[in-house]
C-alpha positions as CSV (number, residue, x, y, z in Angstrom):
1,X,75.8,15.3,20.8
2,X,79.4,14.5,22.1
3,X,82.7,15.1,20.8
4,X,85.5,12.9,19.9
5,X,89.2,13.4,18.7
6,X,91.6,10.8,18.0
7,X,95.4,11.1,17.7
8,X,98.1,8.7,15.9
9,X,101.8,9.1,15.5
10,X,102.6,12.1,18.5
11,X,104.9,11.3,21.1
12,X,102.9,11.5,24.7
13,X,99.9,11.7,22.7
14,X,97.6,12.3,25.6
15,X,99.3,16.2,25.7
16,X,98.3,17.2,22.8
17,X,94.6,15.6,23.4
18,X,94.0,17.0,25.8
19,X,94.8,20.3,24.5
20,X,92.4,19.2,21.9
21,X,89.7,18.1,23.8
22,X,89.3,21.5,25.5
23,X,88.8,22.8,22.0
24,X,85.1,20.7,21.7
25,X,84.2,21.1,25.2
26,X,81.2,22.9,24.4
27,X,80.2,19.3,22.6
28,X,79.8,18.1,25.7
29,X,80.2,18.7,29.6
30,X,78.9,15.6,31.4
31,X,82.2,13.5,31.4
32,X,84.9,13.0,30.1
33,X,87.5,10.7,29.0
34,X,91.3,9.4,27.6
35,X,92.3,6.0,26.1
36,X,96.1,5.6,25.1
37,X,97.9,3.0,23.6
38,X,101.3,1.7,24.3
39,X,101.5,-2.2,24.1
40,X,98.7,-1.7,26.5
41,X,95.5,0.4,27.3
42,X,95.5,3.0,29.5
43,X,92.4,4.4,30.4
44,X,91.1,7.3,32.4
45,X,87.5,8.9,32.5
46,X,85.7,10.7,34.5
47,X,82.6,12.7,35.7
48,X,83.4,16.9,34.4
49,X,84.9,19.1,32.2
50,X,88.2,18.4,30.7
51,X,90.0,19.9,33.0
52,X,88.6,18.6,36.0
53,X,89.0,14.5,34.7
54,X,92.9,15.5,33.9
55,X,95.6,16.8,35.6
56,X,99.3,16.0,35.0
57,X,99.7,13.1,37.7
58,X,96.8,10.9,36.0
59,X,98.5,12.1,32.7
60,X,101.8,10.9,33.0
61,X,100.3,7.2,33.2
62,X,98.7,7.6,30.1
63,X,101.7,6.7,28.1
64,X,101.4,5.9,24.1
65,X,101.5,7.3,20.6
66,X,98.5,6.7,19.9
67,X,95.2,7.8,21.8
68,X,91.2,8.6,22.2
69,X,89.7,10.9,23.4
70,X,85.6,11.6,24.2
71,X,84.1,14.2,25.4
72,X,80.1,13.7,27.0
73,X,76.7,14.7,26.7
74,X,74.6,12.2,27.2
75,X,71.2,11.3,25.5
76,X,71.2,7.5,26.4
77,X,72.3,5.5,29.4
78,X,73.0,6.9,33.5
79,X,75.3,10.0,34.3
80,X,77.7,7.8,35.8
81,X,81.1,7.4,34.7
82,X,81.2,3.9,33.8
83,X,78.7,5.3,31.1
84,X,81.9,7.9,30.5
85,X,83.6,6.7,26.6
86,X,86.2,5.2,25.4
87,X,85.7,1.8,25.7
88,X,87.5,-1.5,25.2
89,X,87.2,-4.8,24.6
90,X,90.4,-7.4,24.8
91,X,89.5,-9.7,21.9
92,X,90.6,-9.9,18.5
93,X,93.5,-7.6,19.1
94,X,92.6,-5.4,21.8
95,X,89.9,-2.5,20.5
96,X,89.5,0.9,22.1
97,X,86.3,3.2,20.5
98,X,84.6,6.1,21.0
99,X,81.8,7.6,19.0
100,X,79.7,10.6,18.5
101,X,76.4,9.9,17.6
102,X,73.0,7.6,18.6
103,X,72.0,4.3,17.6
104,X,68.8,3.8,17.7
105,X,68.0,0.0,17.3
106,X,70.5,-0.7,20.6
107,X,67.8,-2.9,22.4
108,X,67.6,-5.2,19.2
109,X,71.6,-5.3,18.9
110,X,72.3,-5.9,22.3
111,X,70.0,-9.1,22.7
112,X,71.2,-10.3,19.4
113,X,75.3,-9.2,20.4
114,X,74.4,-11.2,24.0
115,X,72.9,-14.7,22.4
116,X,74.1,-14.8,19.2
117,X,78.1,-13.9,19.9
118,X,78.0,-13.9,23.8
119,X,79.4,-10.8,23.7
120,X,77.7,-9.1,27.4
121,X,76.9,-5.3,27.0
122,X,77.8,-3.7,30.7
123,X,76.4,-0.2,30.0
124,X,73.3,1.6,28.1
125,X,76.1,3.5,26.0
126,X,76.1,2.4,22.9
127,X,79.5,3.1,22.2
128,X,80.1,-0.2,23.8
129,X,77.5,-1.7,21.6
130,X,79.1,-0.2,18.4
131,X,82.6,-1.4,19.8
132,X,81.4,-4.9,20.4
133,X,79.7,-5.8,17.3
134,X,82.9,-4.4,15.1
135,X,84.6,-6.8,17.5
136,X,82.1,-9.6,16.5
137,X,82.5,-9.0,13.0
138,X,85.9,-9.0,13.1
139,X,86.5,-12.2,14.9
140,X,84.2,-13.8,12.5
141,X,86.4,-12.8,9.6
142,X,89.5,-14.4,11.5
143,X,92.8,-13.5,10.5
144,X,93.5,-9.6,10.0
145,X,93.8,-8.0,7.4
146,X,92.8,-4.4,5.6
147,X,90.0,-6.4,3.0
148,X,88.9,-8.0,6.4
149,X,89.0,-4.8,8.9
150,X,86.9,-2.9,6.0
151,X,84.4,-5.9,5.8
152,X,84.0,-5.6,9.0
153,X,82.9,-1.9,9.1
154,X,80.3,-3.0,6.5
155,X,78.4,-5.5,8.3
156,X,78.5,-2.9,11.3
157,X,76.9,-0.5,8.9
158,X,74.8,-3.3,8.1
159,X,73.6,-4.1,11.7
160,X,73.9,-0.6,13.6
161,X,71.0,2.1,12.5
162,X,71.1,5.8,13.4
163,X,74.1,8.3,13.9
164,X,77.9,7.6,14.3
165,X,81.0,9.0,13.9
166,X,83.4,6.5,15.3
167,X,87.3,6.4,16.3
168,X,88.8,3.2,17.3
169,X,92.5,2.1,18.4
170,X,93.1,-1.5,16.8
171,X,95.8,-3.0,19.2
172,X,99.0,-3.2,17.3
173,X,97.5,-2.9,14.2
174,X,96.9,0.4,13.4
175,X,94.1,3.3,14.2
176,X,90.5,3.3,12.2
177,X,87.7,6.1,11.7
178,X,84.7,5.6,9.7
179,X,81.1,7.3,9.6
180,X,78.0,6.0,9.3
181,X,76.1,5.9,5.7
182,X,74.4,8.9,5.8
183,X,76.9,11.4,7.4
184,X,74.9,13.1,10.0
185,X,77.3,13.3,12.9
186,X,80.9,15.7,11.6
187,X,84.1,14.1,11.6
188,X,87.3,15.7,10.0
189,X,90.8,14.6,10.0
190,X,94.2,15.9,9.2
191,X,98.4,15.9,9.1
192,X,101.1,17.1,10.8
193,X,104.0,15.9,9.9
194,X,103.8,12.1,10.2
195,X,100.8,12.4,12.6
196,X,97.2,12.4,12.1
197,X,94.4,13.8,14.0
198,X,90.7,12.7,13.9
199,X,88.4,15.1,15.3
200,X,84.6,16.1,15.3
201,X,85.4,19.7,14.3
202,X,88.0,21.5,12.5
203,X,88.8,23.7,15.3
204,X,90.4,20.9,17.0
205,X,92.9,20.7,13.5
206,X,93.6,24.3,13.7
207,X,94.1,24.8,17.5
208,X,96.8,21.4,17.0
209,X,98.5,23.0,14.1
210,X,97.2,19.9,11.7
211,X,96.7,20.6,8.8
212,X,93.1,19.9,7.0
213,X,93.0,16.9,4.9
214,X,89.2,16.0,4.1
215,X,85.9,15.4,5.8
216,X,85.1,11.5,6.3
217,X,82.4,11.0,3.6
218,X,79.6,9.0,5.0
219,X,80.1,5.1,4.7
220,X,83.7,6.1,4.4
221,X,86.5,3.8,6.2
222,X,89.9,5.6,7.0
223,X,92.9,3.0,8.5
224,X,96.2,4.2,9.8
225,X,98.5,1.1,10.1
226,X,101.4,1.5,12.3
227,X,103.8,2.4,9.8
228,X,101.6,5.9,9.0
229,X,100.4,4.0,5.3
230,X,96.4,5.3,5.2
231,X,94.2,3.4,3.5
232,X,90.6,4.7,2.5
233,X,87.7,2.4,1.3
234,X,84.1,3.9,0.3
235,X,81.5,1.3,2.0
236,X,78.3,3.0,1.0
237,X,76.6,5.4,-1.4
238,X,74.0,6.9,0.1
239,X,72.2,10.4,0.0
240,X,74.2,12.9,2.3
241,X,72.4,14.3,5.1
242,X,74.4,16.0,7.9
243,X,72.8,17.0,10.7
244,X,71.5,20.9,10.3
245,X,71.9,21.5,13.4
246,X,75.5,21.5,13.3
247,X,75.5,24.6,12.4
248,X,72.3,26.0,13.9
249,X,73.9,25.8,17.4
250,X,76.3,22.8,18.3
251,X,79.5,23.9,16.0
252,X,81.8,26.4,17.2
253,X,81.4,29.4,14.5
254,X,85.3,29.0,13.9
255,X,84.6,25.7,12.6
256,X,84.0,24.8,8.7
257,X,81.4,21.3,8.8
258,X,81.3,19.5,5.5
259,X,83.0,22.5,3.4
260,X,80.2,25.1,5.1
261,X,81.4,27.6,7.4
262,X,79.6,27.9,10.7
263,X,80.1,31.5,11.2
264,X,79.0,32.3,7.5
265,X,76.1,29.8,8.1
266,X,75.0,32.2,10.8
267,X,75.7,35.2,9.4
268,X,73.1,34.0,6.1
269,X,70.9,33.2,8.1
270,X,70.5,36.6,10.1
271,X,70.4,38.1,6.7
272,X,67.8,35.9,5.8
273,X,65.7,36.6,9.2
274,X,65.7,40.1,8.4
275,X,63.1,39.4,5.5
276,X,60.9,37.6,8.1
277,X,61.8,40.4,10.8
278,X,60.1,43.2,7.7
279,X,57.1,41.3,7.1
280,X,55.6,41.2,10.7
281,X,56.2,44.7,11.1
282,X,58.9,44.8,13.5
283,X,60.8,47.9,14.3
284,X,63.5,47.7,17.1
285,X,65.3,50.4,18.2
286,X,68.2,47.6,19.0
287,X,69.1,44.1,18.2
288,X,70.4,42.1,21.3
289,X,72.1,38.2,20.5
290,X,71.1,35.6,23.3
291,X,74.5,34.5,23.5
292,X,76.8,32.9,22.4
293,X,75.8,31.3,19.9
294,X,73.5,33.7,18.1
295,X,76.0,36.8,17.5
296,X,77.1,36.4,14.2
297,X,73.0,35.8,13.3
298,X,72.0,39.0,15.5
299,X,75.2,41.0,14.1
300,X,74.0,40.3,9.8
301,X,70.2,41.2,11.1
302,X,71.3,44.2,12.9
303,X,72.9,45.3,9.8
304,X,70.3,44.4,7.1
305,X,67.6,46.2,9.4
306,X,69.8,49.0,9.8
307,X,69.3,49.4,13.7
308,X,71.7,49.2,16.4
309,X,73.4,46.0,17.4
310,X,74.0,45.9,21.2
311,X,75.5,43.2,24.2
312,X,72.7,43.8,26.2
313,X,72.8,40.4,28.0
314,X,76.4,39.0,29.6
315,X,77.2,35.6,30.0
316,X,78.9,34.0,33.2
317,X,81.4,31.9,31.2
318,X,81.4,29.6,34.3
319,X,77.7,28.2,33.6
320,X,77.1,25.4,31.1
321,X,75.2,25.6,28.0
322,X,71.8,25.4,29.1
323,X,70.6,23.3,26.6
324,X,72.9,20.6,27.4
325,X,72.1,20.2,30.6
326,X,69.9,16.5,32.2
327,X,66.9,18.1,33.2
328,X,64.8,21.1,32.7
329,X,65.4,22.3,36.3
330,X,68.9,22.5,35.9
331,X,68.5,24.3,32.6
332,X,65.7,26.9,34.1
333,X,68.3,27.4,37.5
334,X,71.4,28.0,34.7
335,X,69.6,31.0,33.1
336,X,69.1,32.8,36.1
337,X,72.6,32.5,37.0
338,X,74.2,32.5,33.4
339,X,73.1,36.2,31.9
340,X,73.0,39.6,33.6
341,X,71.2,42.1,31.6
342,X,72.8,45.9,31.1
343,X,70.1,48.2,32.2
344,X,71.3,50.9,30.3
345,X,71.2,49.6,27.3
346,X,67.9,47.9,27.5
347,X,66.2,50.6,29.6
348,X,62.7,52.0,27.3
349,X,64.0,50.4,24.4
350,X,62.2,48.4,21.8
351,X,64.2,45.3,21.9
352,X,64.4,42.4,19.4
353,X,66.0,39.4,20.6
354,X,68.1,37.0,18.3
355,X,68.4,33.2,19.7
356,X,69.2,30.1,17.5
357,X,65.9,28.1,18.2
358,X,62.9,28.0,20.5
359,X,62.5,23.9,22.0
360,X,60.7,23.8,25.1
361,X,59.8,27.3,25.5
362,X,61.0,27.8,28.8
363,X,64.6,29.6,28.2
364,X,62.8,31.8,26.0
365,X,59.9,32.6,28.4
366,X,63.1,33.3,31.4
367,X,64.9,35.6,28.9
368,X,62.1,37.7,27.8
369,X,60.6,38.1,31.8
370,X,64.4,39.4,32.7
371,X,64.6,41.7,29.7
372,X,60.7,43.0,30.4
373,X,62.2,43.7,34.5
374,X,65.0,45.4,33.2
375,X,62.7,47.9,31.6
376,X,62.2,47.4,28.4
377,X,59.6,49.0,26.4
378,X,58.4,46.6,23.9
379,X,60.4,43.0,23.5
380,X,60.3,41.2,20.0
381,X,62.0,37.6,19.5
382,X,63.2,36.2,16.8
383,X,64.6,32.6,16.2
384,X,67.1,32.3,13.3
385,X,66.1,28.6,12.8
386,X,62.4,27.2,12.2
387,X,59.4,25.9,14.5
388,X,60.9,22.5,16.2
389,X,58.0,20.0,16.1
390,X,59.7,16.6,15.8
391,X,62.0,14.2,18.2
392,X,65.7,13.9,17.6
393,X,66.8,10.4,17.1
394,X,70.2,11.1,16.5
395,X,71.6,12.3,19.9
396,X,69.9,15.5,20.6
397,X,68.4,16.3,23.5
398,X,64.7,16.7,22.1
399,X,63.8,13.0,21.9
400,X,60.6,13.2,23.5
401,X,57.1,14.6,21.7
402,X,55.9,16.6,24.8
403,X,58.8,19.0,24.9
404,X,58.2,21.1,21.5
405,X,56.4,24.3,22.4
406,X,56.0,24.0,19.0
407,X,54.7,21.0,17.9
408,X,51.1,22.0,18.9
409,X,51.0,25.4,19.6
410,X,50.5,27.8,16.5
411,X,53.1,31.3,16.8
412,X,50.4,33.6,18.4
413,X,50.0,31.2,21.3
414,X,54.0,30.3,21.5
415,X,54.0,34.2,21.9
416,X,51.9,34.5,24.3
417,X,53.4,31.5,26.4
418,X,57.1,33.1,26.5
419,X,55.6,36.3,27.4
420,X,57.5,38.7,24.0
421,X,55.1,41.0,22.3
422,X,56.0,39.5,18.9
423,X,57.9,36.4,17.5
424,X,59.6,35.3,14.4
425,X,60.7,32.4,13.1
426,X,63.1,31.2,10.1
427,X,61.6,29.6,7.3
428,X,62.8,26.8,6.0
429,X,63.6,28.2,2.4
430,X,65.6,30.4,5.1
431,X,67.4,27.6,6.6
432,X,68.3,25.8,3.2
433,X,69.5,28.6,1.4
434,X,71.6,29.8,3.9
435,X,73.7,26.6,4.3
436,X,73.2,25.9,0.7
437,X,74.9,28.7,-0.6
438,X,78.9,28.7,-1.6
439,X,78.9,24.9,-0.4
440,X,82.0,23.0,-1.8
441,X,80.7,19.4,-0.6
442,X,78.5,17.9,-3.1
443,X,75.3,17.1,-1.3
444,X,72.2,18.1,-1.8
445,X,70.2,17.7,1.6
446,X,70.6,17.9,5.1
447,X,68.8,16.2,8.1
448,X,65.9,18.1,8.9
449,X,63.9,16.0,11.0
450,X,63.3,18.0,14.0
451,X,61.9,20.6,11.6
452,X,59.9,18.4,9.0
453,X,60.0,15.0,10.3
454,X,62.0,13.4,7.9
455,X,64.0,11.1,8.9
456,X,67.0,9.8,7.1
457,X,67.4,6.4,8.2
458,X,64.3,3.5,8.6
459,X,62.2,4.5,11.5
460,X,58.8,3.2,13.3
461,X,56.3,4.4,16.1
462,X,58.2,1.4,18.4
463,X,61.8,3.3,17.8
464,X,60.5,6.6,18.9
465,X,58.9,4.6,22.4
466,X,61.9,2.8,23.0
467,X,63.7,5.7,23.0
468,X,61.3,8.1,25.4
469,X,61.1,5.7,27.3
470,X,65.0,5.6,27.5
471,X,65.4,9.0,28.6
472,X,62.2,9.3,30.7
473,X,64.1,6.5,32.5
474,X,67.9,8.5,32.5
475,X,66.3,11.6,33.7
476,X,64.4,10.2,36.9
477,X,67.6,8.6,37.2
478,X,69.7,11.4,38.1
479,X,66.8,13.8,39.6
């Protein structure tokens, strides 16, 4: 999971970016990075948050109209910062990219992109691999043109399998989005004036002041040529299947993926854990969110239960999200530091606690041993989203088998492990419903793989090695 924005038409471009970027930091905290264009690239990226890559001496060299920007957390390739997006490649026309997304069949590209094209691939990110075989593709066509730029972004849907949501400057030609076939990555664009934003959530439109024009379908082309014309081509027709996850825990509740509100998303699906909550028995004297992301969930079970709805666990904005971070020490180290429980509120209570999903176990496990030291009397949790059994191939951090608690472990012994003295989980009726109901987008299904294992796009035993052994790689890497 990353995040991306792209601007076209603003004066000093990399301002408002910036500003932008901020807005989808939670995307990603690894790196980040800036690619303008005026006549020239001009590139700046670095290890971070947003604000610690920019500051206004390294933005006043970032001159141009037009601009890229990336935000990073990393699921293939080192920590470094030449892993850090954009990119750029000088021929045809000079091509800037960033992307949001994972593409799983990169070791077969990059061999074929290295002695087929002689096109050399410097880094494991494979937004340089997705830049460099549009740039292929495009040089084979030869002279520009819109026909030829949109052919192009067919045979790279052709070639590239997985997840992408791509932004790319063309040199003087214009600016380009497109998303891959099935639309599992977000990406949302939108006007001001004679400017258009590209962004991976709508957030970004509404903090800009842009207002919304449409979600990229999937296998969806979008050009802006320099004199603000937009031309839209429709490359694919394939089933829709967004990411679920979206809205589970990566979007920011303010944010509306694919016509579907986070924040209601949430709020459903609190309402719908309350049915699960009544069948095991459960009665909490309070409800208590593991936040942030699980308020709005907690808030709509709290109120279908009829029990008190309580903050009993504050967050030091100043930590990361915890399941973003490299390694699991980092993440177990976080929680300790990250929430302080209120004693007063948990003291001799019966506590149910509301988190989006259980992965590895061990947040969970952390959580429930500092509410049980703070005194409480009986501790129930309660995910809002169902078991995880399955590896995410589409840049999540849960690509390896090993890590699901529950991929072999039934409920009772998932209990027992993270120490609560009953658990819960969605179903996935639960889940469906939830985000199925008051849609306006007209799809029908969603990637659920991590829940079912059912993967949109081709896949084989040999993908899922290549890419564990990827990440088994990146994390001793940086440990």
């Amino acid at each position: 999971m990353c995040g991306i924005l792209g601007i076209i038409g603003k004066d000093n471009a990399i301002e408002e970016l910036v500003t932008g970027l901020l807005t989808i930091q939670h995307r990603g905290q690894d790196a980040a990075g800036a690619i303008t264009y005026n006549k020239r690239f001009n590139l700046k990226k670095g290890r971070g948050l947003v604000q610690d890559v920019f500051n206004t001496k390294n933005m006043a060299r970032l001159l141009g109209s037009t601009a890229l920007g990336h935000v990073r957390y990393p699921t293939m390739g080192s920590y470094e910062e030449t892993e850090a997006q954009p990119f750029f490649v000088n021929t045809p026309y000079g091509i800037a990219l960033a992307h949001n997304g994972n593409v799983i069949n990169y070791r077969e590209l990059k061999t074929k992109l290295e002695e087929k094209d002689f096109r050399y691939i410097n880094t494991k990110c494979d937004a340089e691999l997705i830049l460099n075989v549009l740039a292929a593709e495009l040089s084979h066509l030869g002279k520009f043109s819109i026909d030829n730029l949109f052919s192009a972004v067919n045979k790279t849907f052709d070639a590239i399998q997985g997840s992408y949501s791509v932004i790319s400057i063309i040199g003087e030609k214009g600016f380009l989005a497109f998303r891959d076939p099935h639309g599992i990555k977000p990406l949302i664009y939108g006007r001001k004036e004679n400017s258009y934003a590209f962004a991976s959530e709508s957030v970004t439109l509404d903090v800009l002041g842009y207002d919304v024009t449409d979600d990229i379908a999937p296998g969806e082309a979008v050009f802006i040529d320099r004199d603000r014309n937009v031309h839209h081509k429709n490359l694919r027709d394939l089933t829709h299947t967004p990411c679920i996850f979206e809205w589970i825990y990566f979007a920011r509740p303010d944010s509306i993926i694919d016509g579907i509100s986070v924040y209601e998303a949430r709020f459903r699906l609190g309402k719908k854990l309350a049915e699960e909550v009544r069948k095991s028995n459960i009665k909490p004297d309070i409800v208590i969110p593991i936040p942030d992301t699980s308020r709005a969930a907690a808030l709509a079970l709290a109120e279908e239960l009829g029990v008190s709805y309580r903050e009993g666990l504050i967050k030091n904005r100043y930590i990361g999200r915890t399941f973003i971070m490299a390694t699991q020490s980092q993440r177990m180290s976080a929680v300790k530091k990250k929430l302080n429980p209120i004693k007063s509120v948990i003291e001799k209570k019966k506590v149910l606690l509301v988190d989006d999903s259980i992965v590895r176990g061990n947040t969970s496990k952390e959580i429930v041993n500092l509410i049980r030291t703070t005194g409480a009397r009986e501790i129930y949790f309660a995910s809002y989203s169902p078991p995880l059994r399955h590896p995410c191939l589409y840049g999540i951090d849960m690509q390896m088998k090993k890590e699901f608690i529950a991929k072999e472990k039934p409920i009772n012994e998932i209990k027992e492990n993270i120490g609560c003295d009953k658990l819960v989980y969605q179903t996935m009726d639960g889940l469906l419903s939830s985000l199925q109901f008051g849609r306006k987008k007209e799809f029908r299904f969603f990637c659920t793989a991590c829940f079912d294992g059912n993967y949109p796009t081709k896949v084989d035993e040999n993908i899922f090695k290549e890419i564990e052994k990827d990440r088994i790689e990146s994390k001793i890497y940086i440990q």
